[in-house]
N, C-alpha and C positions, 0 to 999 in steps of 0.2 A: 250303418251296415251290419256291426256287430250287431244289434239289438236285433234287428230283421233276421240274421240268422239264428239266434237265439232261441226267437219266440217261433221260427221253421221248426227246432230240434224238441222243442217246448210241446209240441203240440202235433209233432208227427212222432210218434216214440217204435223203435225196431218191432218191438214184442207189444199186441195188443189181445189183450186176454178176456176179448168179451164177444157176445156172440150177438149179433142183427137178423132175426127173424123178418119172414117176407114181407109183416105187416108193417114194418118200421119203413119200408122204403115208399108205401100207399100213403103211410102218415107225415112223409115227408113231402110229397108229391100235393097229399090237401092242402098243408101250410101254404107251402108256396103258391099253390094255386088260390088260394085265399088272400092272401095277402097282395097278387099281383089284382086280383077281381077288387079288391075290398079297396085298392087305392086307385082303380079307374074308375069307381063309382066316388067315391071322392071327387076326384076332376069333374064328373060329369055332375056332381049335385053343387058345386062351388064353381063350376065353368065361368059365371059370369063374373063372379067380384075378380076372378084369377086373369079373366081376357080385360076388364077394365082396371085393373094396377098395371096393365103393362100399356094399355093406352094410353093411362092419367101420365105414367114416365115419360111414355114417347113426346107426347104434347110438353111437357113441360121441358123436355130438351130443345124441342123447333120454338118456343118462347126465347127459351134464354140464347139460342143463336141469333135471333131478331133483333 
């Protein structure tokens, strides 16, 4: 709990002496919208080996119930 409040005082400080222009918050907005686009096209180009690891598990659970 100390740590966690810690690394709170750590990284939120009273006085912050720096200035974010409009474009920082656009270029904040790409990342993240890239990142969430860039890991659905992941699932979608690796769909199938990701839907058959969790078939090949399920099957192999109803085996060893048997």
């Amino acid at each position: 709990m100390k740590t966690l409040l810690l690394l709170f005082l750590f990284f939120c400080p009273d006085i912050a002496h720096a200035y974010l222009d409009p474009g920082t918050g656009s270029y904040i907005l790409q990342v993240l919208l890239a990142v969430v686009i860039g890991g659905l096209f992941s699932i979608k180009v690796f769909w199938k080996k990701i839907k058959a690891l969790f078939i090949r598990s399920a099957t192999k659970e109803n085996k060893d119930k048997e």
